[in-house]
C-alpha positions as CSV (number, residue, x, y, z in Angstrom):
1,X,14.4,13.1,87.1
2,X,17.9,14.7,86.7
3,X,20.2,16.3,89.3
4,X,23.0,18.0,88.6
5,X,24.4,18.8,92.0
6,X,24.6,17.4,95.5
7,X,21.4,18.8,97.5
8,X,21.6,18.4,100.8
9,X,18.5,17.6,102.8
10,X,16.9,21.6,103.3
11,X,14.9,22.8,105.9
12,X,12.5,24.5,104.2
13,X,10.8,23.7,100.9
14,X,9.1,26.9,98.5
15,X,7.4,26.0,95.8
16,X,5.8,28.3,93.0
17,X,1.8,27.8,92.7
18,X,0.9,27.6,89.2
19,X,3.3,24.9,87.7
20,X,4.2,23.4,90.3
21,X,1.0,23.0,92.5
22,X,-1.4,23.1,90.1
23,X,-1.4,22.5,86.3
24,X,-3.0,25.5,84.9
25,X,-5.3,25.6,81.6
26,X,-7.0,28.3,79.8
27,X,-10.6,28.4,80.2
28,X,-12.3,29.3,76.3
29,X,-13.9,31.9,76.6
30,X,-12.9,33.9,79.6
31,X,-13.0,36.8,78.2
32,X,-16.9,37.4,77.3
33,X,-18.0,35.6,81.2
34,X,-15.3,38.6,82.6
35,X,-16.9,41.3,79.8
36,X,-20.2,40.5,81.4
37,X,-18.9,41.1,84.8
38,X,-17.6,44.6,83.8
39,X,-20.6,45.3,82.0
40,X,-22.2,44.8,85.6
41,X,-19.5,47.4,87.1
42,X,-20.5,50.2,84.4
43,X,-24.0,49.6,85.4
44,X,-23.8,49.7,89.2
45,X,-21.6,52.9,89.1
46,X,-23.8,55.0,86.5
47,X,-21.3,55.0,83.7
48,X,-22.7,54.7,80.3
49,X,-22.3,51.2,78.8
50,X,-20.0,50.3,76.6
51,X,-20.1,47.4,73.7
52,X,-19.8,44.3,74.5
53,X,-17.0,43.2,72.1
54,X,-15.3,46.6,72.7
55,X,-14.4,45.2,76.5
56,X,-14.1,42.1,75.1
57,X,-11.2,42.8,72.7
58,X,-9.8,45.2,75.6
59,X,-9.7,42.5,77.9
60,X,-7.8,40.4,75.6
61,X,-5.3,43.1,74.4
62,X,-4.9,43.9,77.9
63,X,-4.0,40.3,78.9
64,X,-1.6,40.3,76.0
65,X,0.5,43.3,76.6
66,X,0.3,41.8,80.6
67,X,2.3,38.8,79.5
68,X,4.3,40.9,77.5
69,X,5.4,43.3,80.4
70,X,5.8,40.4,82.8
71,X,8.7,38.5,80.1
72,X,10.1,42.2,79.9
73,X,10.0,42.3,83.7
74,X,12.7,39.4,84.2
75,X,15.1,41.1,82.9
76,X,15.3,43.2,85.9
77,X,17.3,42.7,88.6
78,X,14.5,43.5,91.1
79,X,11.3,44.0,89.4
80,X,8.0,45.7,91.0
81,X,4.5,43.8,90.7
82,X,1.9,45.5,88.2
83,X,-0.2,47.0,90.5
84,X,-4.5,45.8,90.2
85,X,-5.3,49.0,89.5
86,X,-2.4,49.9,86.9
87,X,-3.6,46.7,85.1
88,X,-7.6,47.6,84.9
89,X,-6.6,51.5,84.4
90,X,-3.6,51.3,81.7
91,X,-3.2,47.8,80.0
92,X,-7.5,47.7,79.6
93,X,-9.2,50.6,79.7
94,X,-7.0,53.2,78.9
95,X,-9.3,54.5,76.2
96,X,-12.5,54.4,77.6
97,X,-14.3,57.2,78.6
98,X,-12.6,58.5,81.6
99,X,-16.1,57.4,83.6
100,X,-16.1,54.1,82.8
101,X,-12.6,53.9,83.3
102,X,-12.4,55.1,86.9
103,X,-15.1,52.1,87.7
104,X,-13.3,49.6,86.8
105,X,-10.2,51.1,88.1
106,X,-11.8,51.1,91.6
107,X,-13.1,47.8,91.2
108,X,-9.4,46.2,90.3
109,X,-9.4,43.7,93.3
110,X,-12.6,42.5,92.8
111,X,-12.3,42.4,88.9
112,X,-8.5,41.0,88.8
113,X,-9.8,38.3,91.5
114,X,-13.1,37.9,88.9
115,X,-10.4,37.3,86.3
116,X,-8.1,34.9,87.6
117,X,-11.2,32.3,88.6
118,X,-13.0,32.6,84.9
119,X,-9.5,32.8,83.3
120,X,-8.3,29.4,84.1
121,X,-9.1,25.9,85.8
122,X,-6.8,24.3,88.0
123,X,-5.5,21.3,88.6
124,X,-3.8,19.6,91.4
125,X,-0.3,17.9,90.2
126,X,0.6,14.4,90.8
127,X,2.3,13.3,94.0
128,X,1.6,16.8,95.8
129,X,-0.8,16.0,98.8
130,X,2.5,12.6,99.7
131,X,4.7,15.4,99.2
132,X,3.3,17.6,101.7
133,X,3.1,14.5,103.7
134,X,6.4,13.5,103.4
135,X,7.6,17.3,104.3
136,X,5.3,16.7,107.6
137,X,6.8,13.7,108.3
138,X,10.7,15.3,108.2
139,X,9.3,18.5,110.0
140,X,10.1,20.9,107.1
141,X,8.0,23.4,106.4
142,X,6.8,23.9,102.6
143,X,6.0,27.8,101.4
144,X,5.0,29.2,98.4
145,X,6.4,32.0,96.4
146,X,4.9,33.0,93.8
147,X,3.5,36.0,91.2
148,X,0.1,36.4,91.0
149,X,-2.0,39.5,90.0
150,X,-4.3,38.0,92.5
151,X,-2.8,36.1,95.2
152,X,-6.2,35.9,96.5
153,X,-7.3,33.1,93.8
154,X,-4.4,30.8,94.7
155,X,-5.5,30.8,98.2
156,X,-9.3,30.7,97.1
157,X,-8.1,27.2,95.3
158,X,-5.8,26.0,98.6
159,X,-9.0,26.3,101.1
160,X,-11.4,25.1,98.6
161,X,-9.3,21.7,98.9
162,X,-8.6,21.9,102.4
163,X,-4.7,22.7,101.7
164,X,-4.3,26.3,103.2
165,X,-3.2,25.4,106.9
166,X,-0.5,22.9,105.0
167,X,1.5,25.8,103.9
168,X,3.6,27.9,106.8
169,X,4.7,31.0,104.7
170,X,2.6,32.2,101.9
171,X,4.5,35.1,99.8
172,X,3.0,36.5,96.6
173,X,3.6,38.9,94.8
174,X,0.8,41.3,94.2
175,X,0.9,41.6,98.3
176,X,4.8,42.5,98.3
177,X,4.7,44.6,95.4
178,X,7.8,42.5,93.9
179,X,7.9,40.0,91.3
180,X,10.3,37.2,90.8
181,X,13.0,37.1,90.1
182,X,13.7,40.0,92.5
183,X,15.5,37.3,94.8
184,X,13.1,39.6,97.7
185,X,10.5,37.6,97.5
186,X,12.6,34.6,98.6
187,X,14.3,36.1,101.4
188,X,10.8,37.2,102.7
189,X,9.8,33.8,102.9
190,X,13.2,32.6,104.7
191,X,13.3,35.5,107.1
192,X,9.2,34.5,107.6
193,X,10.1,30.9,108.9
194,X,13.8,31.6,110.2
195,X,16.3,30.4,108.0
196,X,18.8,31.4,105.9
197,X,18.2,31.1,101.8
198,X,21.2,28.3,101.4
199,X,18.8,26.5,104.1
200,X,16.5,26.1,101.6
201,X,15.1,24.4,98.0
202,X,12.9,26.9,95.8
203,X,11.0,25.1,92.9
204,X,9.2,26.5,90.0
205,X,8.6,25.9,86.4
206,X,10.4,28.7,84.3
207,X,13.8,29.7,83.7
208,X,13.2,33.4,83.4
209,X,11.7,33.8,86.6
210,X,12.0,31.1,89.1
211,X,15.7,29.7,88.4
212,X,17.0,33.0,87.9
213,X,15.0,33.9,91.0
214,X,16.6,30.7,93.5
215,X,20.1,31.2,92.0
216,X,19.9,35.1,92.7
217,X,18.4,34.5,96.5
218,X,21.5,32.0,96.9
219,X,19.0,29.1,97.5
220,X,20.7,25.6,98.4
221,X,18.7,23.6,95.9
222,X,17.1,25.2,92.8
223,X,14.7,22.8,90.7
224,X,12.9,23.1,88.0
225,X,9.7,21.4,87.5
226,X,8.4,21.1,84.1
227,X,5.2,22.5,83.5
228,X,3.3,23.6,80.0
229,X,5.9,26.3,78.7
230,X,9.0,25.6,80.3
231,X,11.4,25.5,77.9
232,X,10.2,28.7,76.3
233,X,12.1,30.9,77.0
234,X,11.2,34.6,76.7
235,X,15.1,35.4,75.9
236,X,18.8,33.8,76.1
237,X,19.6,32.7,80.0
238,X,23.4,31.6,79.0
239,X,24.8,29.1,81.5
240,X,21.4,29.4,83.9
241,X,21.3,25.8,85.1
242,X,18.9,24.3,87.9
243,X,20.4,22.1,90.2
244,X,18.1,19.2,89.1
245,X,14.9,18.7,87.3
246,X,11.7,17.0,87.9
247,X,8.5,16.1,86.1
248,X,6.2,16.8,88.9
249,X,5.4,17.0,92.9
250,X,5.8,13.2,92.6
251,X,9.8,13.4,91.1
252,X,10.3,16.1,93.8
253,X,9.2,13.6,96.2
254,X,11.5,11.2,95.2
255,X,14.1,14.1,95.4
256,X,13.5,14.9,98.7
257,X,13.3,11.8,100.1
258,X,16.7,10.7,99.1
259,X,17.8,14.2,100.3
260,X,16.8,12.8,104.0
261,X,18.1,9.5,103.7
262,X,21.7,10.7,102.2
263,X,21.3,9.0,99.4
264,X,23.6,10.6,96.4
265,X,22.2,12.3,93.4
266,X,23.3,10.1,91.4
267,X,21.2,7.0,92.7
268,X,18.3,8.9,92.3
């Protein structure tokens, strides 16, 4: 753990979900379980099916150029969220046969949702569940702000392991139609519990869009958490500093707990 400033103890803590809740990996094969899925769509609407490695390879371009909009995204000052139905219509099927691609277009929800389970397995990180303990135990509420295409699956994972009612403000981004680092969808999650943005610690795992995001908002403490792709960077961030960084929940703890005793950074 490394701290670069003084934090004083906040009184509110917003994490980022993927990252910093959970550790997040690829499943193989994601792409033919959510092929088979749309195959199902084109079926129940009527629509003439389509091959099999054709959606396939859609899928995956459509993935592709997702990540690639999102890195182009945080360069704006105040970016929108891709909407569902943009994603399913533009960045997948946008050469299908206009049938097949007004299913699927009316399906988004269900089919982003379908996506984000099949697409990846999630983890728990180390030290969260003492860390919400500890933020019980001090009375400060712990958020999460966050991007998601579908919030829904974050919140499927949360009640699956009994962890939704731990969490007072719950912001992402597909319901606000804003994406970090618009410093929005911090501020909706300070106005949500009553406090102002220097009242607060934001924590996330990238530069791009979660330090850029806290320093933007005028958080009081921004921390990075290093996750699998931190440190790469989609462009140059000259001078973006956090104000200290942590390995996981279980360094944050540490953090925060010498944060409410008024112990200096530099003992930590």
């Amino acid at each position: 753990m490394t701290a670069s400033a003084s934090l004083r103890r906040p009184r509110a803590l917003l994490l980022d979900f993927g990252g910093v809740i959970v550790e997040t990996d690829k499943v193989p094969g994601w792409e033919a379980a959510l092929a088979a899925r749309v195959t199902e769509v084109l079926a129940e609407a009527g629509v003439p099916a389509l091959r099999p490695a054709r959606i396939v390879a859609d899928i995956a371009a459509g993935s592709l150029a997702d990540k690639h909009w999102k890195n182009a995204m945080s360069r704006l000052f105040s970016p929108r969220e891709l909407d569902q139905e943009e994603f399913w219509s533009d960045f997948v099927a946008a050469d299908w046969p206009v049938a097949a691609r007004g299913a699927v277009t009316r399906r988004a929800r269900e089919l982003c949702e379908a996506m984000g389970h099949l697409r990846s397995k999630r983890t728990l990180r180390r030290g969260l569940t003492q860390l919400l303990d500890a933020c019980d135990r001090e009375t400060v509420p712990v958020g999460i702000v966050s991007n998601a295409l579908a919030g829904q699956v974050h919140l499927d994972f949360l009640e699956e392991h009994g962890l939704r009612q731990r969490f007072a403000v719950e912001i992402h981004s597909d319901a606000v139609r804003i994406r970090k680092p618009n410093p929005e969808m911090i501020w909706l999650a300070t106005r949500a519990l009553g406090i102002e943005p220097a009242e607060a610690w934001y924590v996330g795992d990238n530069f791009d869009r979660d330090v850029l995001c806290g320093r933007r908002a005028g958080v009081g403490g921004v921390i990075l958490m290093e996750a699998s792709g931190t440190y790469d960077k989609p462009y140059a961030l000259e001078g973006l500093t956090p104000d200290a960084v942590v390995a996981d929940p279980a360094g944050l703890l540490t953090l925060f707990e010498h944060a409410c005793a008024g112990v200096a950074d530099d003992a930590a």
